[in-house]
C-alpha positions as CSV (number, residue, x, y, z in Angstrom):
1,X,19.5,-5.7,59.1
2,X,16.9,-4.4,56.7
3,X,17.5,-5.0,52.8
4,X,16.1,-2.7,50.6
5,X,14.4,-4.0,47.3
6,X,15.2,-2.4,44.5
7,X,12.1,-1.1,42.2
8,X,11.8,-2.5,39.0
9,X,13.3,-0.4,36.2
10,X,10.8,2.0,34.7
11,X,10.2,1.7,31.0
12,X,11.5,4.6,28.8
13,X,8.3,6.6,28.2
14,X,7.0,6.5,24.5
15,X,7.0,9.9,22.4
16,X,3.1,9.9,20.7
17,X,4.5,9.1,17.2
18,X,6.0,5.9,18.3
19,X,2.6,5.0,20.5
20,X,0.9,5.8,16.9
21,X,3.8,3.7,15.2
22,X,3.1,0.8,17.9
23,X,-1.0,1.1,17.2
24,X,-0.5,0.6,13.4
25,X,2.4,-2.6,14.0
26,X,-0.1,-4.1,16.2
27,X,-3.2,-3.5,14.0
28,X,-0.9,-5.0,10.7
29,X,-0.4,-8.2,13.1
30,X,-4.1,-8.8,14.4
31,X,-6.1,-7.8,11.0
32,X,-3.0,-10.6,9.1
33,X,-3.8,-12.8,11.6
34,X,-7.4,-13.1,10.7
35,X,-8.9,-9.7,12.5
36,X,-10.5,-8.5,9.6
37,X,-14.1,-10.6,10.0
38,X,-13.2,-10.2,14.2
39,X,-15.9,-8.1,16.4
40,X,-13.1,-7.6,19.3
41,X,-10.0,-6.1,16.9
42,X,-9.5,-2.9,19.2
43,X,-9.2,-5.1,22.5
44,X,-6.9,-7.2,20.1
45,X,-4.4,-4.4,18.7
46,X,-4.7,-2.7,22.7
47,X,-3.3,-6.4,23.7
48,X,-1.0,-6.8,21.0
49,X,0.5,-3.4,21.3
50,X,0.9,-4.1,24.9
51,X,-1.6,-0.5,25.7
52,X,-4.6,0.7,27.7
53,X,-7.7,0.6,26.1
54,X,-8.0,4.5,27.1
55,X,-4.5,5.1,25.3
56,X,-5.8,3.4,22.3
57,X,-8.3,5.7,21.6
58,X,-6.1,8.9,23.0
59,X,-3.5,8.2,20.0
60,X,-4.8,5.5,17.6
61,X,-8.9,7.0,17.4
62,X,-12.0,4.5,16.2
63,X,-11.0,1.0,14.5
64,X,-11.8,3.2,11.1
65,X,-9.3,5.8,12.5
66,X,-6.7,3.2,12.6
67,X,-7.6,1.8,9.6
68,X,-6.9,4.9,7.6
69,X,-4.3,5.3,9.2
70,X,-2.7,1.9,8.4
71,X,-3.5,2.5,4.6
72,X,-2.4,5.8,4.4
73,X,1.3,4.2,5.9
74,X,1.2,1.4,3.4
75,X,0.5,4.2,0.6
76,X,3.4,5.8,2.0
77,X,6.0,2.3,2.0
78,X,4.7,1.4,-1.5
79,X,5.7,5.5,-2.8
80,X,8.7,5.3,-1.1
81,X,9.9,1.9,-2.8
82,X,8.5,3.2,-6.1
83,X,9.7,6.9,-6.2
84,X,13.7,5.6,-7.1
85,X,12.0,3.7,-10.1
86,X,9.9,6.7,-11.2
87,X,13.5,8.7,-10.8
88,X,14.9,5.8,-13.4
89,X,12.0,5.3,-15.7
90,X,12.3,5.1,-19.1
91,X,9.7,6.4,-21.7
92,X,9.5,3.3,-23.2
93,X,7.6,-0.2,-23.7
94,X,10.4,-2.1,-21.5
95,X,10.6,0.8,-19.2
96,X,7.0,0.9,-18.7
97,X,6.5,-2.7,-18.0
98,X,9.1,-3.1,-15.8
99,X,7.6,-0.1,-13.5
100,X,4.4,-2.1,-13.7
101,X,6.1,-5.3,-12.8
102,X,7.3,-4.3,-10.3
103,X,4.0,-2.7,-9.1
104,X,2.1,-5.9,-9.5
105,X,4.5,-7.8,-8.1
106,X,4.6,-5.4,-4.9
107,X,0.4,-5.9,-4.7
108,X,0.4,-9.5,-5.5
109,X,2.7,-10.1,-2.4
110,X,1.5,-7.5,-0.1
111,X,0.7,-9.5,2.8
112,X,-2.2,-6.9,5.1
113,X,-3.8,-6.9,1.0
114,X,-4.1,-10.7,1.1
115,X,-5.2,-10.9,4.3
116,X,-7.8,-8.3,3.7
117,X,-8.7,-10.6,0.2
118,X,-8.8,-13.6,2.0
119,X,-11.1,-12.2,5.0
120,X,-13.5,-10.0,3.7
121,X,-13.3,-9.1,0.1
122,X,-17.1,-7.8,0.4
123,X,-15.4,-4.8,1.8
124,X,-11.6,-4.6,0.3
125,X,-13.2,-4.9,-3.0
126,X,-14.8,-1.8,-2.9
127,X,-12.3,0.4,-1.2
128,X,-10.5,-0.7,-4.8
129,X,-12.8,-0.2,-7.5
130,X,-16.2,1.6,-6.4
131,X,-14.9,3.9,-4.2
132,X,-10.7,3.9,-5.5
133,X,-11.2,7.4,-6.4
134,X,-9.7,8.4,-2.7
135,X,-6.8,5.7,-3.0
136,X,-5.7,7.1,-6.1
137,X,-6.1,10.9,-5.8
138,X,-3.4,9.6,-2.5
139,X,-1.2,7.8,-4.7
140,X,-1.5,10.8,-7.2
141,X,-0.7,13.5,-4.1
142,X,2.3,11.2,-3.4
143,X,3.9,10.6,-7.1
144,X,3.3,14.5,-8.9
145,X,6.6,15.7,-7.5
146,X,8.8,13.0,-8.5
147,X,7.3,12.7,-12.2
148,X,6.6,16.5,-12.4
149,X,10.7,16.5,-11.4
150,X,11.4,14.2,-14.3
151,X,9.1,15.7,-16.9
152,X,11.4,19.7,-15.9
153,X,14.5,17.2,-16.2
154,X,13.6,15.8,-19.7
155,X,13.6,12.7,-18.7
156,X,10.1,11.8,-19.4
157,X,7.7,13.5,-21.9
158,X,5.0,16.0,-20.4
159,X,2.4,13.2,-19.1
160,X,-1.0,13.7,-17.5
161,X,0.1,12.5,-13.9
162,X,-3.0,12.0,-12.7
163,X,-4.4,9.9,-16.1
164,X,-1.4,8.1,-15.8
165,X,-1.7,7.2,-12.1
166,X,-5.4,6.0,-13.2
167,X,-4.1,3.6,-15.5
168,X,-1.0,2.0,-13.6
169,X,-3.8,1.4,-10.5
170,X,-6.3,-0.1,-13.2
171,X,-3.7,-2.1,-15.0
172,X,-2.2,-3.7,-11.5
173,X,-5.5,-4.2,-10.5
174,X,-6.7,-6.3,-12.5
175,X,-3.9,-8.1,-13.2
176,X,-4.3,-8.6,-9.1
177,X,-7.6,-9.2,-8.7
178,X,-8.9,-10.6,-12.1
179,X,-8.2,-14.8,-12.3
180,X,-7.4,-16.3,-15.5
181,X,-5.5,-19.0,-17.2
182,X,-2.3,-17.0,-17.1
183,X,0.2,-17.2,-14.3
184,X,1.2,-13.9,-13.3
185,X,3.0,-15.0,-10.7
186,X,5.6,-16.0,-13.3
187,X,7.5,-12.7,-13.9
188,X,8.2,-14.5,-17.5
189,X,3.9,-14.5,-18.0
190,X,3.8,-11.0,-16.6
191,X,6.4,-9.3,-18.6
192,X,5.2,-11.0,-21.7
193,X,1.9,-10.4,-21.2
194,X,2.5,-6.4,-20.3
195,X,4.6,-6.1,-23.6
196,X,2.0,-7.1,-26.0
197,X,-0.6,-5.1,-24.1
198,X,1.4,-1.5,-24.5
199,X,3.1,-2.3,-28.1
200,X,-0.9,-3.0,-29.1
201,X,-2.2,0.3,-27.4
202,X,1.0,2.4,-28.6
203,X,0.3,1.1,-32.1
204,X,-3.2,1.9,-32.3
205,X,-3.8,5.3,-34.8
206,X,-5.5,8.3,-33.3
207,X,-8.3,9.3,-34.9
């Protein structure tokens, strides 16, 4: 009697979105892990996301492809947990440092921005500062609609979005990357310190 062996079950094929999803999972894993300073990252992510070296390239592009990429989703996770606290912002010093506590917080604990800090902050520092003009025209592209939709609701008065996207990235980044005797990591610090900062610049006279 002859047995037949049954094939192995194939594997639901992938739509290109959740290949591209997979690429960017993977890449977050291998550059946390330490891939930042590696030479062998796309071998790495191909491995990690369990894909051809060929496929890599087909959906995910160069390492700086992917890297883009990765920021541009991270942009994209940050707006989306921001956008219902833009919707409930109030025009006020306690409204305003809240928003920016909670932005600092969300930096301060990112864990790919860490990792990147940690690894090679000889290139993370410039994406940030010398050449931020990109990151925030992206954050600005992503956060118009919901303040523009607030200022037409009344809700806030008619602020220069992009000057005021310039000064909440400025403000969280130094309070990120600048080291000092004050713990920021102690929301008590943080709010304290952010209150005294905007009552003295909302007190100051024009000229």
């Amino acid at each position: 009697m002859v047995t037949q062996t049954k094939s192995a079950p194939r594997r639901p094929s992938l739509s290109p979105e959740e290949i591209r999803a997979r690429i960017l999972d993977a890449a977050a894993d291998c550059l946390v892990d330490g891939g930042f300073a590696s030479g062998r990252l796309l071998s790495a992510i191909a491995r990690k996301a369990g894909l051809s070296r060929p496929t890599l390239y087909k959906y995910g592009g160069t390492i700086d492809d992917i890297k883009q990429a990765l920021l541009e989703r991270e942009l994209a996770a940050f707006l989306d947990e921001l956008a219902p606290r833009l919707r409930a912002l109030s025009w006020s010093v306690d409204g305003i440092a809240d928003l920016l506590i909670f932005i600092v917080g969300y930096a301060r604990g990112h864990t790919l921005l860490n990792a990147a800090l940690r690894d090679v902050p000889e290139l993370v520092l410039p994406v940030f500062t010398l050449q931020a003009a990109d990151s925030i025209r992206l954050i600005t592209e992503m956060a118009e609609p919901i303040v523009r939709e607030q200022i037409d609701a009344g809700n806030l008065p008619p602020v220069d979005v992009p000057v005021l996207t310039d000064v909440l990235f400025r403000v969280t980044l130094s309070t990120v990357l600048i080291r000092s005797d004050l713990d920021f990591d102690d929301p008590a610090t943080l709010r304290s310190y952010l209150h005294t900062a905007i009552n003295f610049a909302a007190e100051l006279p024009t000229s």
